[in-house]
C-alpha positions as CSV (number, residue, x, y, z in Angstrom):
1,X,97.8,-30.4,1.6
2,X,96.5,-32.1,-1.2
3,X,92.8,-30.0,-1.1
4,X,93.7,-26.8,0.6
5,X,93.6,-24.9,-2.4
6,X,89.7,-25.6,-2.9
7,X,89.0,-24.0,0.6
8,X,91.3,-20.7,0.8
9,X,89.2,-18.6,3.6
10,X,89.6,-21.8,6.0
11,X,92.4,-22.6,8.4
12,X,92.7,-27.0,8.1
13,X,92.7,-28.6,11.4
14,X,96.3,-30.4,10.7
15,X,97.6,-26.3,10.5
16,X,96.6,-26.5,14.0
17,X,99.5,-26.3,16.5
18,X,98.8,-28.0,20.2
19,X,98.4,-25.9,23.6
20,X,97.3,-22.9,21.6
21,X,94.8,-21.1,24.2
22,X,91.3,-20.0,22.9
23,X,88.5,-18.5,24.8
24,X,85.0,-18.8,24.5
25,X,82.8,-16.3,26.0
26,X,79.1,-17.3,25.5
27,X,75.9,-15.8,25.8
28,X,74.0,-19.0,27.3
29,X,75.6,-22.3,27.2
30,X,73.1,-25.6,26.2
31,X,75.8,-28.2,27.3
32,X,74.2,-31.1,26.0
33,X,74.1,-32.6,29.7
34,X,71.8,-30.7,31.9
35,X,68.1,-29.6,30.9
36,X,69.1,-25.9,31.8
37,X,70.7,-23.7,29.7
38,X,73.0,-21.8,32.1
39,X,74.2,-17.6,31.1
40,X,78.1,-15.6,30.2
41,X,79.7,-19.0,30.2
42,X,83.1,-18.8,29.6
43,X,84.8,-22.1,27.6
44,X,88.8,-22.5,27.8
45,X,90.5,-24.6,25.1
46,X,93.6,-25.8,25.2
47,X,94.2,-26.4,21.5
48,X,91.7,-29.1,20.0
49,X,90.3,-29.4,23.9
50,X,88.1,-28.1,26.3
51,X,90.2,-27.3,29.5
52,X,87.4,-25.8,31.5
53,X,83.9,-24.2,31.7
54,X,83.1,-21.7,33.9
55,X,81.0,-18.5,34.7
56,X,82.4,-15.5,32.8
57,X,83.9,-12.8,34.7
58,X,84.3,-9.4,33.3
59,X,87.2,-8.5,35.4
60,X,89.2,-11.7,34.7
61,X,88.7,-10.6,30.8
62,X,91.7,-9.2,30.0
63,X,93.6,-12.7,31.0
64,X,91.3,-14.4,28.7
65,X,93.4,-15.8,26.0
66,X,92.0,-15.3,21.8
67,X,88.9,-14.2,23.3
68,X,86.3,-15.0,20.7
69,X,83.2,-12.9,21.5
70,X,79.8,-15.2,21.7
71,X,78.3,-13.0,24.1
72,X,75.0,-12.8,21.9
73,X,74.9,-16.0,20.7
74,X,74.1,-19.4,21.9
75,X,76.3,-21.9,22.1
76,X,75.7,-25.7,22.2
77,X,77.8,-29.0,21.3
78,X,78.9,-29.8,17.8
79,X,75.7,-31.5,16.4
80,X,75.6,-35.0,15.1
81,X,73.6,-37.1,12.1
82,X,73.8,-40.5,12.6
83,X,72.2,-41.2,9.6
84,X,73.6,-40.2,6.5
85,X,74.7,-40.6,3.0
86,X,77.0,-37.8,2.3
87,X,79.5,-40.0,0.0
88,X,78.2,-39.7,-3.6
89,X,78.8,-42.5,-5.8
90,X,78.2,-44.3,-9.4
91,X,77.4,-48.1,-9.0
92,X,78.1,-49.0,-11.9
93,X,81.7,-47.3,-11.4
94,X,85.0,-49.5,-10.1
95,X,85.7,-46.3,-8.0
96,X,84.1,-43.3,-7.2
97,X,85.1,-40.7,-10.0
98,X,86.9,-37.3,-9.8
99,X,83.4,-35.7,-10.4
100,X,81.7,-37.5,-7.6
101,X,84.8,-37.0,-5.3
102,X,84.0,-33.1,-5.6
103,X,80.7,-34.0,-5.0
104,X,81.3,-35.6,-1.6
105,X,84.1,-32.8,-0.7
106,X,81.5,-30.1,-1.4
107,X,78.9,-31.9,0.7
108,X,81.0,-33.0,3.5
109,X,81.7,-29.0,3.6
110,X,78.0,-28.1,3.7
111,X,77.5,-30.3,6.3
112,X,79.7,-29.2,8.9
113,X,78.7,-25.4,7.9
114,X,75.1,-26.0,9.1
115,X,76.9,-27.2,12.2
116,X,77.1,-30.7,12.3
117,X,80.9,-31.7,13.1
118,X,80.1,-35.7,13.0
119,X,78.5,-37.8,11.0
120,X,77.3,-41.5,10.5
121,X,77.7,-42.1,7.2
122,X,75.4,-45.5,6.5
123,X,76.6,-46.4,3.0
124,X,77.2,-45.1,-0.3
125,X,76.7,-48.0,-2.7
126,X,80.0,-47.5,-3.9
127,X,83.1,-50.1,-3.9
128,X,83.6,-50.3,-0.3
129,X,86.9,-49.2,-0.2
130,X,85.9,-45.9,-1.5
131,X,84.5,-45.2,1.9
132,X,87.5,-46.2,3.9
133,X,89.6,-43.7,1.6
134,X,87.1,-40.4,2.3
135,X,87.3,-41.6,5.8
136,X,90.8,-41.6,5.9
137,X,91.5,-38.3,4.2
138,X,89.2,-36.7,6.4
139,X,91.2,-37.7,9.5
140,X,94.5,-36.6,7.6
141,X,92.9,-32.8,7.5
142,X,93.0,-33.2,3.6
143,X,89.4,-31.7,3.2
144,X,87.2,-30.0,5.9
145,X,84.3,-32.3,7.1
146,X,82.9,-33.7,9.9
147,X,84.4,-36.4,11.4
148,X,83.3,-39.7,9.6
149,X,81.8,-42.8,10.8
150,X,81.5,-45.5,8.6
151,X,78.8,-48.7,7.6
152,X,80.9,-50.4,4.2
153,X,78.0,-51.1,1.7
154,X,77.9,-52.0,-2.2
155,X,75.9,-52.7,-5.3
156,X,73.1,-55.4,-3.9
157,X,74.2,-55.0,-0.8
158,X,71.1,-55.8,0.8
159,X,70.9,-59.6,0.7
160,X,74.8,-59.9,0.4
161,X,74.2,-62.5,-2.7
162,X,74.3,-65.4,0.2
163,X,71.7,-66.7,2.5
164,X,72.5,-68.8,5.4
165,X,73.9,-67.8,9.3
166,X,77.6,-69.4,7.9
167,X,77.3,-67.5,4.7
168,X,76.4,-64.4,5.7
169,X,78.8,-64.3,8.8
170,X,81.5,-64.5,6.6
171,X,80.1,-61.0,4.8
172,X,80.1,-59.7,8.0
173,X,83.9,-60.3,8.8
174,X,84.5,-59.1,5.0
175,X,83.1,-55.8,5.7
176,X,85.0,-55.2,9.1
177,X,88.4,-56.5,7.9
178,X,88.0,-53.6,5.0
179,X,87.3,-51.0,8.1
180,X,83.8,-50.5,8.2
181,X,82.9,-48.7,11.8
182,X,79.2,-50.3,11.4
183,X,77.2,-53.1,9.8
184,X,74.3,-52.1,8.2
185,X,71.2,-54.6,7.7
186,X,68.3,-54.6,6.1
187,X,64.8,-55.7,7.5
188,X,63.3,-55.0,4.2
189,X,63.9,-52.5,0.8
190,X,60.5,-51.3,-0.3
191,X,57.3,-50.7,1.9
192,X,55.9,-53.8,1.7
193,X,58.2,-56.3,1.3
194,X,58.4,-58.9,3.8
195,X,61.7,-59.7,6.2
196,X,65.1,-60.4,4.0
197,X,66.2,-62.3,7.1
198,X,65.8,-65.1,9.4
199,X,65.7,-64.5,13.0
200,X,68.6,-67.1,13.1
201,X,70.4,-65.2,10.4
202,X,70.3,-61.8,12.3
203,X,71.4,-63.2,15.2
204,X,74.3,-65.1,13.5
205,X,75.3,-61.5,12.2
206,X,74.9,-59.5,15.0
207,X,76.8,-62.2,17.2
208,X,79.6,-62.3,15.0
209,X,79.7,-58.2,15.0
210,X,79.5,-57.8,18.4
211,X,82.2,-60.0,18.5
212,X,84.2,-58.4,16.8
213,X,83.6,-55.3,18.7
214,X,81.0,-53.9,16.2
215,X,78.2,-52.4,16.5
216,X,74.7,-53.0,14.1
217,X,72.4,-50.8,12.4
218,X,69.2,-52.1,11.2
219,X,66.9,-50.5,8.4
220,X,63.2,-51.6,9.1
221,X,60.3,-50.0,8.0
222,X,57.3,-52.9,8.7
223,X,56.4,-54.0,12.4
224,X,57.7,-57.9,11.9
225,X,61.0,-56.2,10.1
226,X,61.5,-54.1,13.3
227,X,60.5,-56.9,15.8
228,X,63.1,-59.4,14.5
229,X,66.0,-56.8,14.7
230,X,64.5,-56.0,18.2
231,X,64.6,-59.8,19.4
232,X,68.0,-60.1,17.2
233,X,69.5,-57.2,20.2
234,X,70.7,-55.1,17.0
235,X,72.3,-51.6,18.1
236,X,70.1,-49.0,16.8
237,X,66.9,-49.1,14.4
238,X,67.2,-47.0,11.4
239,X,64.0,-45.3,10.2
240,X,61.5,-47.7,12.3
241,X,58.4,-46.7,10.6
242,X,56.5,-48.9,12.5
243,X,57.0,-50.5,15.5
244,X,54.7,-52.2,17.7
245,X,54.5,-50.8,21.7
246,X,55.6,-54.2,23.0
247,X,58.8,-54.2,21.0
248,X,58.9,-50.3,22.0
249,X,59.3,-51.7,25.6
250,X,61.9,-54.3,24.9
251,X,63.8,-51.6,22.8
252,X,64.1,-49.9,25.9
253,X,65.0,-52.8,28.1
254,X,67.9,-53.9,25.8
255,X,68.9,-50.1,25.3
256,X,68.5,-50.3,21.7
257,X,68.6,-46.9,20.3
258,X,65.9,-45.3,17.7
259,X,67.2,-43.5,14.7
260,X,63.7,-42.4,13.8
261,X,64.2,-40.3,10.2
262,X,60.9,-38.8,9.2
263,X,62.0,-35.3,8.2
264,X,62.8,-37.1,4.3
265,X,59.4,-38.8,4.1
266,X,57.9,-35.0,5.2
267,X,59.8,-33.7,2.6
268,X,59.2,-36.4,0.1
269,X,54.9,-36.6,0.8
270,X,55.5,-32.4,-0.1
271,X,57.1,-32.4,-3.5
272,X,55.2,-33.6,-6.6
273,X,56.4,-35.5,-9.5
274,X,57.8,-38.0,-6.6
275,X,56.4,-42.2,-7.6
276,X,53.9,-42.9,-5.6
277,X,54.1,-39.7,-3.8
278,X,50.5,-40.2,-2.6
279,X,51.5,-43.3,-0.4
280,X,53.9,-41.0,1.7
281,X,51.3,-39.0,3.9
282,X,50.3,-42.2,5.3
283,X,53.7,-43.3,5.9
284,X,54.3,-40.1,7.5
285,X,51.6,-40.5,9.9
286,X,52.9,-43.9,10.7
287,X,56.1,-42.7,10.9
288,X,55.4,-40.1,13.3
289,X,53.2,-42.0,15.3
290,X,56.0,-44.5,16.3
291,X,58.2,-41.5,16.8
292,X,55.4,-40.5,19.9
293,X,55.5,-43.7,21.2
294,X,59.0,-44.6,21.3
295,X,59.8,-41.1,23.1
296,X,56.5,-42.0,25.6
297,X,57.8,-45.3,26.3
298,X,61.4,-43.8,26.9
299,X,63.2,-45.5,24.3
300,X,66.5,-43.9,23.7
301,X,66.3,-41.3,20.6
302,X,69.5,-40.5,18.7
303,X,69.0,-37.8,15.4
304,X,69.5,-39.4,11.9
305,X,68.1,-38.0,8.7
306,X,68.9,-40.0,6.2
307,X,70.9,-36.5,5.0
308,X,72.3,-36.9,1.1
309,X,69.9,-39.2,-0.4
310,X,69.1,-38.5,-3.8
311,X,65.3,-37.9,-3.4
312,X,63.1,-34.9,-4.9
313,X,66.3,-32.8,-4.1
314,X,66.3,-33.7,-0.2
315,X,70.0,-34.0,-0.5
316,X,70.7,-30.2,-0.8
317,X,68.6,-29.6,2.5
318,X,70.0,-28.7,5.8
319,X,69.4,-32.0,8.2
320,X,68.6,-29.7,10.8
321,X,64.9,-29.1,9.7
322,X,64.4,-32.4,11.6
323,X,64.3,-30.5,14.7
324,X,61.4,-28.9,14.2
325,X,59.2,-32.1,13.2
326,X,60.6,-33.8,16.1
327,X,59.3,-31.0,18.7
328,X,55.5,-31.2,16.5
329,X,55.6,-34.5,17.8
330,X,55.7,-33.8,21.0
331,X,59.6,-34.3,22.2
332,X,60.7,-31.2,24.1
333,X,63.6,-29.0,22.5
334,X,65.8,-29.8,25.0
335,X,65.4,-33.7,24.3
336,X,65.5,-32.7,20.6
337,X,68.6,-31.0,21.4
338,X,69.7,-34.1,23.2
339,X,69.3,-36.4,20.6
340,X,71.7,-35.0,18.3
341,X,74.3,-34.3,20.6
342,X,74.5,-36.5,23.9
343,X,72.4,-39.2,22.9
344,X,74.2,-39.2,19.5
345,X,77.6,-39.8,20.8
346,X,76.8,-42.6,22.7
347,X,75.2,-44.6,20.0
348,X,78.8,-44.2,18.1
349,X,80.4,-44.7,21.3
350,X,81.8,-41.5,21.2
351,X,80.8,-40.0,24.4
352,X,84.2,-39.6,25.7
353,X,85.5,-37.7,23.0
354,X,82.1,-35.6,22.0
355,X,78.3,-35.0,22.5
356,X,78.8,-32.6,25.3
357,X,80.6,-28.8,26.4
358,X,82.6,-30.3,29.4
359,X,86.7,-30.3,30.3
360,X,88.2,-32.8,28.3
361,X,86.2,-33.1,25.8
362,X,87.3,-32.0,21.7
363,X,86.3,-28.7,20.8
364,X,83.1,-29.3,18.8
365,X,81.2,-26.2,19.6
366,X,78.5,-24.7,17.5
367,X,76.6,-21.2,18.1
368,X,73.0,-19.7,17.2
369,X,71.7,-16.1,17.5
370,X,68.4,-16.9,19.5
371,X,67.2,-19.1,22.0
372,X,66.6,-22.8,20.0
373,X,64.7,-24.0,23.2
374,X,61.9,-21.3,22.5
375,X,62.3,-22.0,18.6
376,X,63.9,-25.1,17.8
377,X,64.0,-23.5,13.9
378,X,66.8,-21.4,15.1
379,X,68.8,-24.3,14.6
380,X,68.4,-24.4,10.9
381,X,70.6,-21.3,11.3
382,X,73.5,-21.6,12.7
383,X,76.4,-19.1,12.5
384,X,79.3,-20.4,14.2
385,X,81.4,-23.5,14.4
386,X,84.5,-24.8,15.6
387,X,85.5,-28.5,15.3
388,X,88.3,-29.9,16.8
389,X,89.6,-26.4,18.1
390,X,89.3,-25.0,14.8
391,X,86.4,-22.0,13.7
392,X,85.5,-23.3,10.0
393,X,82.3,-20.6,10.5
394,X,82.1,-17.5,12.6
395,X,79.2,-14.8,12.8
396,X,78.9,-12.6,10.4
């Protein structure tokens, strides 16, 4: 129990034992799946799962097992960022150092206290096994953190040094065979530079991905960046800043999935001192125009927030301010809601395990005082969660 001793007021998940019974009794229950919240919901666990959900019945209440009293709170599905950067790092460093390990663990912690039990972590620029190790020590229970997905990325990452479909396929199977859960492209860096790749070298990559049972990520921010990801059938589109309606249409007919991520350019257009802060309300309104669009034209929504990057301090902010830009523009709370739950587990392909309050599902519950469909802020301010069967935060 290598990191226990950092965290001494919470119980690790590997302390857990299996078929301990635990009792839920919610106030209303947002279940990620229907667009009604539903009232004195009652959720079984057995252990680290979900055994049943069911109407609460006072008389039954003394054969409720551990009976954890929710009865004024809301409770909803463990929510998920799908784009983050929670592993801090040194380029210039062989391996991350014991400094920026602390860093990460501290982060990690945050994280899953503002109640999001999963992440999607889309690079570090550390040495890429770095990643593989946090991933790995959160799945041993060493540290408390939301469970970790992974894209592997490093120092000039972006053009991988090689040009070429041959060339760059072989990146592509470097990255996987070191454990990376994701590849992660690049359309472009800046905000005005033109497409790193080739139609023909994006489809190379994400054929040899897919073949490998892998799924793509693609950062674009211009509207040819985003339509050659689009016409390359990538997985999702990171940050999208612009994308035009008739690639809008055929992100929805390929069931590509938007990670639209405009709460960091908010924050960014409102802090001075930033370089070339004045470009950002412009790229705000770009940003958030798309984001209209692509829920208009039905395209799939997951939430990402590019959470932990280093940027006028918008890595100590809690990723669930997002919510309330995305309901100013026009998506419904419940969508909202959606997006960083259901919709979010299917992009990772994790829909089976999490995403949703049903039986069967792992125990990644979270709970708000307040109803977050009338004010999706409430979110911002959440008070209990459990992940994996265990309570790391319980109302005060």
């Amino acid at each position: 129990m290598r990191f226990a001793a950092l965290y001494p007021l919470l119980v690790l998940p590997s302390l857990l034992g299996a078929g301990v019974k635990t009792t839920l009794h919610c106030g209303v229950l947002i279940d990620g799946l229907s667009q009604t919240a539903r009232s004195h919901i009652v959720i079984e666990l057995d252990g680290n799962r979900i055994s049943a959900v069911g109407t609460y019945d006072p008389s039954k209440s003394p054969s409720y097992l551990n009976l954890i009293d929710l009865s004024s709170e809301t409770c909803l599905p463990g929510l998920i960022d799908t784009h983050a950067h929670f592993i801090a790092s040194d380029p210039k460093a062989p391996v991350a150092n014991a400094v920026l390990e602390e860093k990460t663990r501290k982060d990690l912690l945050q994280t899953l206290r503002y109640g999001f039990t999963t992440i999607r972590n889309l690079g570090s620029d550390a040495v890429w096994p770095s990643d593989v190790r946090v991933r790995s020590e959160v799945e041993q229970g060493l540290y408390p953190s939301p469970r970790l997905k992974i894209a592997l990325v490093a120092p000039n990452y972006q053009d991988f040094r090689v040009k070429g479909p041959d060339a760059l396929k072989k990146k592509i199977d470097e990255i996987i065979t070191l454990g990376s859960d994701w590849v992660k492209l690049f359309g472009d860096i800046g905000w005005a530079d033109p497409p790193r790749y080739s139609e023909e070298e994006l489809r190379a990559m994400v054929v040899e991905a897919h073949g490998k049972g892998v799924k793509v990520a693609m950062h674009t921010i211009g509207p040819e960046d985003s339509r050659r990801a689009i016409a390359s059938h990538v997985d999702s589109i990171e940050h999208g800043v612009e994308i035009r309606d008739e690639d809008l249409q055929k992100m929805r007919s390929f069931g590509i999935v938007y990670v639209p991520t405009p709460y960091v350019i908010e924050y960014i257009a409102n802090h001075p001192g930033v370089p070339d802060r004045e470009s950002f309300p412009e790229r705000l309104a770009r940003a958030t125009d798309t984001f209209e669009r692509a829920f208009k034209a039905g395209v799939k929504i997951a939430f990402g927030t590019d959470a932990g990057v280093d940027a006028a301090g918008f890595n100590t902010v809690n990723p669930a301010g997002q919510f309330r830009l995305m309901v100013q523009h026009k998506m419904p709370p419940m969508d909202a809601i959606q997006s960083a739950t259901k919709n979010a587990a299917e992009l990772l392909d994790m829909d089976k395990l999490i995403g949703t309050v049903e039986a069967g599902k792992l125990a990644d519950i979270v709970a708000v005082t307040g109803d977050p469909l009338q004010d999706i802020r409430i979110l911002e301010h959440v008070d209990f969660v459990m992940k994996d069967g265990t309570v790391f935060r319980s109302p005060r």
